[in-house]
TORSENU-377563 format. One line per 10 residues: their letters; for each residue x, y, z of N, C-alpha, C, O. Coordinates in steps of 0.2 Angstrom, whole numbers. Each point is the difference from the previous one (the first is absolute). Example, Ala and Ser with C-alpha at 12.3 -4.5 7.8 and 13.67 -1.06 7.14 Angstrom:
BEGIN
AS = 66/-28/39/-4/6/0/4/6/0/5/-1/3 | -7/6/-7/4/6/1/-4/5/3/3/6/1
END
This chain:
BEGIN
XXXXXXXXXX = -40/-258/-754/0/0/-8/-2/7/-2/-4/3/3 | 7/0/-10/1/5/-4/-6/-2/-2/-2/-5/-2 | -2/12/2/-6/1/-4/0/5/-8/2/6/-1 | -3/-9/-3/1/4/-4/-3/7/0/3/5/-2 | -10/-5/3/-3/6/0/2/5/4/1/6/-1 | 1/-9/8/5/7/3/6/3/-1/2/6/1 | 1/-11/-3/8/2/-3/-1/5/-7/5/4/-2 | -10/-5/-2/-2/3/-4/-1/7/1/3/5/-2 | -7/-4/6/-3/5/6/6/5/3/1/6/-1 | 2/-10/3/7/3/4/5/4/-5/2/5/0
XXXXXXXXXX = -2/-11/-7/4/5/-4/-3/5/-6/2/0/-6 | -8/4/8/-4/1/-3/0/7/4/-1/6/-3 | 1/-6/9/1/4/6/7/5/0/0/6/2 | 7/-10/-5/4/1/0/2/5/-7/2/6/1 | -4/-8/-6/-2/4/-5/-1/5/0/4/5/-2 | -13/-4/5/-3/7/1/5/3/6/2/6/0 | 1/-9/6/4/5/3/7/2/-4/5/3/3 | -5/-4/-7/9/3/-5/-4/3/-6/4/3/-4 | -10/-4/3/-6/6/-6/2/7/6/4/4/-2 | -9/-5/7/-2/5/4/8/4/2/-1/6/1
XXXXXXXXXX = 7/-7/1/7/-1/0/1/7/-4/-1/6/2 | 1/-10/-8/1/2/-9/-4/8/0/2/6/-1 | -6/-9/2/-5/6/-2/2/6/6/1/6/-2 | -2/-7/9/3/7/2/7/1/2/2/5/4 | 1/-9/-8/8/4/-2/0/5/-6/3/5/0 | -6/-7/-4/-2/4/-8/0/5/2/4/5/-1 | -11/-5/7/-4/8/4/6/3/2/0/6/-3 | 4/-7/7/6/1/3/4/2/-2/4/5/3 | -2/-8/-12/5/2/-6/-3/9/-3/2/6/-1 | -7/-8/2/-5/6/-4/1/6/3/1/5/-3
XXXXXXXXXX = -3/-5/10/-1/5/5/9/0/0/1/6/-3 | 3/-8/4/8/3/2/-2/2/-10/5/5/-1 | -7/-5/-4/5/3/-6/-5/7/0/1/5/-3 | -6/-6/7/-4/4/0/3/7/6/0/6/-2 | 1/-7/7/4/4/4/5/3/-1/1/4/3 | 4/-6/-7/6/5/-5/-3/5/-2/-4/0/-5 | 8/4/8/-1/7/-4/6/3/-3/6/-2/2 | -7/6/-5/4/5/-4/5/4/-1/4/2/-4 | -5/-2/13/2/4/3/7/-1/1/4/4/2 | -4/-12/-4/7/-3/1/6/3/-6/-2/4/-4
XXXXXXXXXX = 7/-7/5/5/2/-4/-4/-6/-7/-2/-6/1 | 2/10/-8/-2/-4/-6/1/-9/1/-4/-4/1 | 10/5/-1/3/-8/-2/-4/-5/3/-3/-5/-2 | 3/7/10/-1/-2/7/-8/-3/-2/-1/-6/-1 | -3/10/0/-6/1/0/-1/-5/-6/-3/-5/2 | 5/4/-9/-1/-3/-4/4/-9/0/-2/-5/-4 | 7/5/10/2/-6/3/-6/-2/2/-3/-4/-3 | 2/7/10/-5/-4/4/-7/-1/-4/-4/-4/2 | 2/8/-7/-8/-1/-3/3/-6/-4/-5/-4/-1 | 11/3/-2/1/-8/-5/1/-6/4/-2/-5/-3
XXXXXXXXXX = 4/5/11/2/-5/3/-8/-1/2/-1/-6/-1 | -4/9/4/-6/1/2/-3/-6/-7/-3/-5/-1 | 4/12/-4/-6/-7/-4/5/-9/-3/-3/-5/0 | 10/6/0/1/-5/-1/-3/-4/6/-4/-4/-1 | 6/4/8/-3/-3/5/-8/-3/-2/-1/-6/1 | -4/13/-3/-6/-2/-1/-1/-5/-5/-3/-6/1 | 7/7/-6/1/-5/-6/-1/-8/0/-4/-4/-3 | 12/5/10/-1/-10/1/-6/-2/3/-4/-4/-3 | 2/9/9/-5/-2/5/-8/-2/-6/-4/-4/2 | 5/7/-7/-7/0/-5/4/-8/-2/-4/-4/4
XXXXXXXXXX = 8/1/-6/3/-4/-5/-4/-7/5/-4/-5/-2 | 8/8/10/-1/-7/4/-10/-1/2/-3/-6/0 | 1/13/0/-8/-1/3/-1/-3/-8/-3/-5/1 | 4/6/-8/-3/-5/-6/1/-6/2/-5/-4/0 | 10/2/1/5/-7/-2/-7/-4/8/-4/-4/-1 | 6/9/7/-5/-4/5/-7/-1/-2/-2/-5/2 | -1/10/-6/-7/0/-1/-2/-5/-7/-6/0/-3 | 11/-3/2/1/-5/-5/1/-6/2/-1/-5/-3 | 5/5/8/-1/-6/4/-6/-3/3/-3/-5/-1 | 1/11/6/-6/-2/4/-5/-2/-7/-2/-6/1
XXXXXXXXXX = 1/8/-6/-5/-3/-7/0/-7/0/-5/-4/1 | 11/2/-2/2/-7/-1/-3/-5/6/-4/-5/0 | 8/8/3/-4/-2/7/-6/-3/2/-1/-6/2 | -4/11/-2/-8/1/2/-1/-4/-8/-6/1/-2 | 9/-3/-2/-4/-6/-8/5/-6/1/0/-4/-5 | 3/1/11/1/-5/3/-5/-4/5/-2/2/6 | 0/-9/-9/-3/-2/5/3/-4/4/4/-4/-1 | -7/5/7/5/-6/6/-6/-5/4/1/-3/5 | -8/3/-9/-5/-2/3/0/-9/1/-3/-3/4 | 7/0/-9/-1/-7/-5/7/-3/5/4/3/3
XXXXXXXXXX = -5/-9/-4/1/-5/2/5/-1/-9/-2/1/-6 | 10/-3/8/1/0/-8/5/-7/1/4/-1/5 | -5/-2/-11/6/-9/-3/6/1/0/5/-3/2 | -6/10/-4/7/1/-4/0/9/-1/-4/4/-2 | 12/-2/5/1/7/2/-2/4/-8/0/-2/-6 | -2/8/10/-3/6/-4/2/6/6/3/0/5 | -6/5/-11/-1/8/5/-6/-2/2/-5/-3/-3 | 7/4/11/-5/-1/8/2/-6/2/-4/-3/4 | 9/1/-6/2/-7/4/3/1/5/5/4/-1 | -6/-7/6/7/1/7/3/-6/2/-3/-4/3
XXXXXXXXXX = 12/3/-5/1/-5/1/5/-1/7/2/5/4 | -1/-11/-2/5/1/5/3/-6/-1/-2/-5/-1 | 8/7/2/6/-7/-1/3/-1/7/-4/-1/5 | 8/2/-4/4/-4/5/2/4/5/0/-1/6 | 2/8/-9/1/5/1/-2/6/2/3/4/4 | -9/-4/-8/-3/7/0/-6/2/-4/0/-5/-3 | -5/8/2/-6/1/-4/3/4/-7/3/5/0 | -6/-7/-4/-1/3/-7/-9/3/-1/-5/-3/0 | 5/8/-1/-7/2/-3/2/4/-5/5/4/-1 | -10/-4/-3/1/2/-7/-7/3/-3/-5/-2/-2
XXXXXXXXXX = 9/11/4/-6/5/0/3/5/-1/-3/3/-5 | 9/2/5/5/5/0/6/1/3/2/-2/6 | 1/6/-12/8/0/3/0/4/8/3/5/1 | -6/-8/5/1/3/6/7/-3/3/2/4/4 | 0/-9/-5/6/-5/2/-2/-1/7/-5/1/2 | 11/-2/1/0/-4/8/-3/4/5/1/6/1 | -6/-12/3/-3/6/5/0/-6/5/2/-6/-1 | -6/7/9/-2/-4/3/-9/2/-1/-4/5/0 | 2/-11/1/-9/-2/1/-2/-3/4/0/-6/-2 | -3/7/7/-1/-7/5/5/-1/3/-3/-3/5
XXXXXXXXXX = 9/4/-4/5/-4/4/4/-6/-7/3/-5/2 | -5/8/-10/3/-5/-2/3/5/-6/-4/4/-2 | 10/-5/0/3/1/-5/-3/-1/-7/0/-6/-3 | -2/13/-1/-2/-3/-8/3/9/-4/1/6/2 | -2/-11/-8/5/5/-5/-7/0/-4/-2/-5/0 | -1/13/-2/-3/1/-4/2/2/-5/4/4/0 | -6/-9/-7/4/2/-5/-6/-1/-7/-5/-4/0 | 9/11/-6/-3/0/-4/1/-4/-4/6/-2/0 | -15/-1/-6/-1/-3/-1/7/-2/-7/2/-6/-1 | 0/12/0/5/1/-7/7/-2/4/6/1/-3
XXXXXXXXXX = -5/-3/8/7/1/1/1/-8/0/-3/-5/-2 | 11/6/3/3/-6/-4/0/-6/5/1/-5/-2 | -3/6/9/0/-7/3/-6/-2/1/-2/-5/3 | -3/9/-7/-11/-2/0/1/-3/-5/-2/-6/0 | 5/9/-8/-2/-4/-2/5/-7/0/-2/-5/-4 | 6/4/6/3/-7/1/-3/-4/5/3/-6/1 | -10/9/2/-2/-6/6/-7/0/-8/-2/-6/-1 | -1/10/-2/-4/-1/-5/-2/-6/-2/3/-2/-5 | -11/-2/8/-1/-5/-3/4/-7/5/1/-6/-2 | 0/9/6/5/-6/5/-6/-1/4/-5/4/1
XXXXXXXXXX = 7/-11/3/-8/-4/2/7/-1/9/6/0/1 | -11/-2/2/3/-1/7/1/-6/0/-4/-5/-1 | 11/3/2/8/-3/0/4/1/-3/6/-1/3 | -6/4/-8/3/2/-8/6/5/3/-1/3/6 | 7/-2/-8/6/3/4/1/5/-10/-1/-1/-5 | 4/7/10/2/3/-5/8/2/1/3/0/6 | 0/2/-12/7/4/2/-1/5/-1/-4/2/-4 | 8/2/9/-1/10/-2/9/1/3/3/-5/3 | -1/10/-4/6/3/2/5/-6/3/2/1/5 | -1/-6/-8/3/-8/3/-2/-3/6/3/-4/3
XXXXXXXXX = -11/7/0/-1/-3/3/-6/-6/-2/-2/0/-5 | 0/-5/9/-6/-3/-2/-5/0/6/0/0/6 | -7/1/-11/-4/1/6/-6/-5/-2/-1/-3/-5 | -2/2/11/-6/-7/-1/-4/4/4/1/2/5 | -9/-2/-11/-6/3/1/-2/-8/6/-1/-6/-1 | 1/10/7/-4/-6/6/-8/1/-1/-3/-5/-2 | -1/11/2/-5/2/-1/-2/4/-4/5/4/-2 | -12/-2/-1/-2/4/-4/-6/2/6/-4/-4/2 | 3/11/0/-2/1/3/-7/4/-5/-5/2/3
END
């Protein structure tokens, strides 16, 4: 059986490894607009210092959006025993594991199949408030909560 506290754990892990990612690509962005010199032909030189910081640019965009995520995260509890789905619920249907913690999507844990997903996306909150039996529709499919883990 999925423990909540380590799947929690794992994708928490997973975060700071695409933070830590993020952050020495920037370094990497920085020193390449940094090592252009002058010496080049104008154009050239003011190409690569634009393509350098736009690079920089995303990598700052993606390390926000991650360090925004990981927040959300670590103010999720997964400690509780819960009636009825919330953020930190881990469910499992028939199929496959739902946990509901961040937009990490499909991974394996344990040897089992679960989709981390964030609390705002549209198939959490359609399991929202749903109790074990209870079936939902999403994308014409239907699904029935077997457990609330």
């Amino acid at each position: 059986m999925l423990i909540k506290t380590s799947l929690k754990e794992y994708c928490i892990a997973l975060i700071n490894n695409r933070i830590e990612g993020l952050v020495k690509g920037m370094a990497a962005a920085q020193l390449a607009a940094n090592e252009e010199t002058k010496s080049s032909v104008g154009d050239k030189y003011e190409t690569a210092r634009a393509m350098n910081q736009l690079e920089k640019d995303m990598l700052a965009r993606q390390l926000a959006e991650n360090k925004k995520e990981l927040a959300a995260m670590m103010d999720v509890d997964v400690t509780g025993e819960y009636d009825e789905v919330k953020a930190g619920s881990l469910i499992r249907s028939a199929e496959m594991y739902f946990f509901i913690l961040g937009g990490l999507g499909k991974m394996t844990f344990e040897g089992a199949t679960v989709y981390v997903i964030s609390p705002n996306a549209p198939l959490a909150r359609s399991l929202m408030g749903k109790k074990t039996g209870d079936e939902i529709q999403f994308n014409r499919e239907t699904m029935k909560i077997l457990e609330l883990i």
